[in-house]
C-alpha positions in Angstrom: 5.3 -1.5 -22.2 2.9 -1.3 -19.3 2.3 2.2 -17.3 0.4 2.2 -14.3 -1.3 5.7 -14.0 -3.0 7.4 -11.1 -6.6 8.9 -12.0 -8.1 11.5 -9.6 -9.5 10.4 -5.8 -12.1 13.0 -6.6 -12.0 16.0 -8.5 -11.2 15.2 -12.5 -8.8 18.7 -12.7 -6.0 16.4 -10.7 -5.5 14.4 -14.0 -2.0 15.2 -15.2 -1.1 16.3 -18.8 1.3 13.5 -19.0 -1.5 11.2 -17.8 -3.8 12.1 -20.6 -0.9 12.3 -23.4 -0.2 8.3 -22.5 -3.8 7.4 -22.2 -4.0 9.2 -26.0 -1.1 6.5 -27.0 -2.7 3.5 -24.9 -3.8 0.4 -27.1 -4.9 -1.7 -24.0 -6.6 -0.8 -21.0 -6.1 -2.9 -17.9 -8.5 -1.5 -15.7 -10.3 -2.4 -12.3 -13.9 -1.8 -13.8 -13.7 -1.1 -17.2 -17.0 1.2 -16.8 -15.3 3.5 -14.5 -12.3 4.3 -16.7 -14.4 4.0 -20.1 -16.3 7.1 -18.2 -13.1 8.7 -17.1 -12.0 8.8 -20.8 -15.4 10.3 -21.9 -15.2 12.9 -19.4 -11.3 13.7 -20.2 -12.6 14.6 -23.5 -15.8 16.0 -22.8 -13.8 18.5 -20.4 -9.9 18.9 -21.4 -10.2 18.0 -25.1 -8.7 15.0 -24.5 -8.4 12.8 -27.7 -10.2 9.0 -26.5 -7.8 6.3 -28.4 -9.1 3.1 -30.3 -8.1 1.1 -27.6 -9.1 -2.1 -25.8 -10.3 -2.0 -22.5 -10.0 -5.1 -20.1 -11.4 -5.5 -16.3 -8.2 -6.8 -14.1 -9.5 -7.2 -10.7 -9.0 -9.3 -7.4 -11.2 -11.9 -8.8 -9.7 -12.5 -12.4 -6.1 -11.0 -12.2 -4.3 -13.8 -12.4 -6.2 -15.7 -15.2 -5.4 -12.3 -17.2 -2.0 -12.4 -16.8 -1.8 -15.8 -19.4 -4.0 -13.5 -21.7 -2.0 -10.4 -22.0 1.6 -11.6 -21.5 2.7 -11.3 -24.7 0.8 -7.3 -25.2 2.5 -6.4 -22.3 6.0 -7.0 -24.1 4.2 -5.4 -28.0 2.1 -2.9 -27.1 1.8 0.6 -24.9 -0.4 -1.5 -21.6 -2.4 1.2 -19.3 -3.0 -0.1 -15.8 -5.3 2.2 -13.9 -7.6 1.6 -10.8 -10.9 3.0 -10.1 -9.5 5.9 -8.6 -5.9 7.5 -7.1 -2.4 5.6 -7.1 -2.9 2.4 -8.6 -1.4 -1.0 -6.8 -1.7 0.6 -3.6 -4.4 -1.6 -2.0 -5.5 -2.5 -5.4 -5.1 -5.6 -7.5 -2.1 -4.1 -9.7 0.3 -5.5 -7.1 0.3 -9.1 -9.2 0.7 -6.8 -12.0 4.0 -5.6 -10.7 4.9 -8.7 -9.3 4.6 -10.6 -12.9 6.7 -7.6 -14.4 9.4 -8.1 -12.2 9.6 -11.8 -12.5 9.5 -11.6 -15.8 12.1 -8.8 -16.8 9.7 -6.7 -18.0 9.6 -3.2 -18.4 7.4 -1.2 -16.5 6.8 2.4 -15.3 4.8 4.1 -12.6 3.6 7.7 -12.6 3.4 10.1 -9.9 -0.2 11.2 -8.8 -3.0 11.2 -6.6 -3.1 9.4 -3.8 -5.9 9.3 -0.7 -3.5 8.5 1.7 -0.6 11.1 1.1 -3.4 13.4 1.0 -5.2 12.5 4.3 -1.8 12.8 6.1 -0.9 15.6 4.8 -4.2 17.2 5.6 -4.3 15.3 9.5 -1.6 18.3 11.0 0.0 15.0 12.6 3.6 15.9 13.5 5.3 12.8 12.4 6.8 12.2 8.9 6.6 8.4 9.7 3.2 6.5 9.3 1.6 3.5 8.9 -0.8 2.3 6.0 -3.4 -0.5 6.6 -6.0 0.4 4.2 -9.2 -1.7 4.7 -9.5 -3.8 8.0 -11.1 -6.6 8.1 -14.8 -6.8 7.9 -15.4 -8.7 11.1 -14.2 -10.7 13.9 -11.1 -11.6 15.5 -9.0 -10.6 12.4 -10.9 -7.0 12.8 -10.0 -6.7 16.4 -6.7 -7.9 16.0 -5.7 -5.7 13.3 -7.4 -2.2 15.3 -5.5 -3.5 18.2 -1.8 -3.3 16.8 -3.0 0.0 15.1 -4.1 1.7 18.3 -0.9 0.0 19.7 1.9 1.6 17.7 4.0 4.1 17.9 3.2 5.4 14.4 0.2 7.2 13.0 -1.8 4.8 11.2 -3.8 5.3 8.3 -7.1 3.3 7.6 -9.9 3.4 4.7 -13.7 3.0 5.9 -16.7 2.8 4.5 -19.5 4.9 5.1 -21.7 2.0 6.8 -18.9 0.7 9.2 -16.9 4.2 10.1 -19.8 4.2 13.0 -18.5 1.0 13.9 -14.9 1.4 13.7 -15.4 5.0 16.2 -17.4 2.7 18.7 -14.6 0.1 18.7 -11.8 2.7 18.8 -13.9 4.4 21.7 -14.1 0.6 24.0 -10.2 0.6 23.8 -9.3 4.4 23.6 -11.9 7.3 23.9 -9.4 9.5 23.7 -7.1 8.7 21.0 -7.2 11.5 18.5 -8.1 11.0 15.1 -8.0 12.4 11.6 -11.5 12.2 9.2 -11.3 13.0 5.8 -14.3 12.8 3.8 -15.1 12.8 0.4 -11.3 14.1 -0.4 -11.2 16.8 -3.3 -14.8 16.7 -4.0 -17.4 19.2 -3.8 -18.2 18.0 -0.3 -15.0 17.3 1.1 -14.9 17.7 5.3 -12.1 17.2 7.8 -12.7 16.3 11.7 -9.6 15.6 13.9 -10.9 15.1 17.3 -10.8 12.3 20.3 -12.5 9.5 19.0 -15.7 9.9 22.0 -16.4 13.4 20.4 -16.1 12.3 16.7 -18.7 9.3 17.9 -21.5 11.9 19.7 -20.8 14.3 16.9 -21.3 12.0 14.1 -23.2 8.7 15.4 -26.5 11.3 14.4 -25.1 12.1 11.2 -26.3 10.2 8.0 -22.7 9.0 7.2 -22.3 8.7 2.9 -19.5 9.2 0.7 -15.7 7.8 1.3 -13.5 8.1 4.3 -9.9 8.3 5.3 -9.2 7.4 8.8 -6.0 8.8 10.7 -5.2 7.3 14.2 -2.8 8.8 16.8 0.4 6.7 17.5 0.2 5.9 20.8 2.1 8.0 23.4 3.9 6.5 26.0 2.0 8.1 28.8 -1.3 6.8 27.5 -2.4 3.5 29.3 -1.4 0.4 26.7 -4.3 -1.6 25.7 -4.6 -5.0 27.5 -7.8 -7.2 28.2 -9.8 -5.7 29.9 -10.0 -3.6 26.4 -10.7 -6.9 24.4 -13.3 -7.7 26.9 -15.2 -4.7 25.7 -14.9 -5.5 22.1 -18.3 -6.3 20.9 -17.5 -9.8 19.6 -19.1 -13.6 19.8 -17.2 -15.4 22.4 -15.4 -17.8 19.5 -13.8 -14.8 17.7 -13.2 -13.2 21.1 -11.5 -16.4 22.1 -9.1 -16.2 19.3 -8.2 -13.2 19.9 -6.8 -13.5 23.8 -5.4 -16.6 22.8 -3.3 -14.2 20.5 -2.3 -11.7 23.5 -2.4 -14.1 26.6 -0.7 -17.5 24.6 -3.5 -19.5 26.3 -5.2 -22.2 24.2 -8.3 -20.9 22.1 -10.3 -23.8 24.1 -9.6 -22.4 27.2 -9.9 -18.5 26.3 -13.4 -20.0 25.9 -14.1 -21.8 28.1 -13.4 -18.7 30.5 -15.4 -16.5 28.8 -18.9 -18.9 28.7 -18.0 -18.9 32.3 -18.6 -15.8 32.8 -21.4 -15.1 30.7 
């Protein structure tokens, strides 16, 4: 039978005692980085007494899930499977999705505990008044996929959660800031660690305030649904999107329905 089991975001004392009874049973590990959880066991036991089984430990990962899958079909029927991520809920922007997906097609009995999760905790934390949100975890790195993606976040009606790292978050507060200075967000840094720190301010202040900061550690971004009475975002705010013309192009092609050819062709104009 395969269990997918949360670890901690943070701070090892979030570990359940259900958690470490199963992980005393496992006899395969499917993990994301087998060096993390190998560590994660060592500390369990170091710290709770936790008793380390003689089990095996296998990476499952973005790059090599599927290959794994013909590898471990048959101990996924025989033996007690561990799926855990790196850290918090596992499948949830993780590669333990296929993992699920294969279960289900193939009748297979699965089970998911309860646990830690960064992005139950950052909403929680945000004092947002909505029960309703949305989760996009990691936008894209660059371009018009990037843009595109901030723009129907900054557009809805529902909060939106995002995860940054700690050398874009700069970036993302400067974009948020061309398109809406004064949306309010939600930072959560470093959640249940030792440095752990919360900001919820319009997205201008959070920029002066922490554009001079040196920016480390992990980061949970809430945005502020957008409010009727706030201006909606239209062109102009793409125009101010720090992007090359090509990406920029495909992106008021999007919006406008205009060719990509002639979004460009508009925009060298003007240059």
């Amino acid at each position: 039978m395969l269990t997918f089991i949360p670890t901690p975001i943070g701070n090892p004392q979030d570990i359940t005692l259900r958690a470490m009874r199963l992980f005393e049973e496992a006899e395969l590990f499917l993990c994301e980085d087998t060096r993390e959880t190998k560590r994660l066991m060592r500390l369990l036991q170091e710290r709770y007494g936790m008793l380390v089984p003689e089990a095996e430990y296998l990476s499952f990962n973005e790059h090599n899930g599927l290959q794994r899958l013909d590898e471990v079909s048959q101990r996924l029927k025989d033996q007690k499977v561990i799926y855990v991520s790196d850290a918090g809920m596992p499948v949830i922007s993780d590669p333990g999705q296929v993992l699920v997906a294969y279960c289900q097609e193939m009748d297979l009995v699965y089970d998911v505990l309860p646990g830690a999760s960064a992005v139950v905790t950052a909403y929680a934390a945000s004092g947002f008044e909505a029960g309703e949100f949305l989760f996009y975890g990691f936008l894209p790195h660059k371009g018009s996929e990037r843009a595109t993606a901030l723009s129907e976040a900054l557009n809805s009606n529902y909060n939106t959660i995002l995860y940054e790292s700690p050398h874009r978050l700069i970036k993302l507060l400067k974009e948020i800031v061309a398109m809406d200075p004064e949306r309010v967000l939600f930072l959560g840094k470093e959640l249940t660690k030792k440095f752990q720190t919360y900001y919820k301010k319009p997205a201008n202040e959070l920029l002066n305030l922490l554009k001079e900061v040196h920016i480390r550690g992990e980061w949970v971004v809430v945005v502020q649904g957008y409010k009727s009475e706030r201006k909606a975002l239209y062109l102009e705010d793409i125009m101010l999107l720090d992007l090359a013309p090509k990406p920029k192009a495909k992106l008021l092609a999007k919006v406008t329905g205009e060719s990509v050819k002639n979004c460009y062709e508009k925009l060298i104009t003007k240059r």
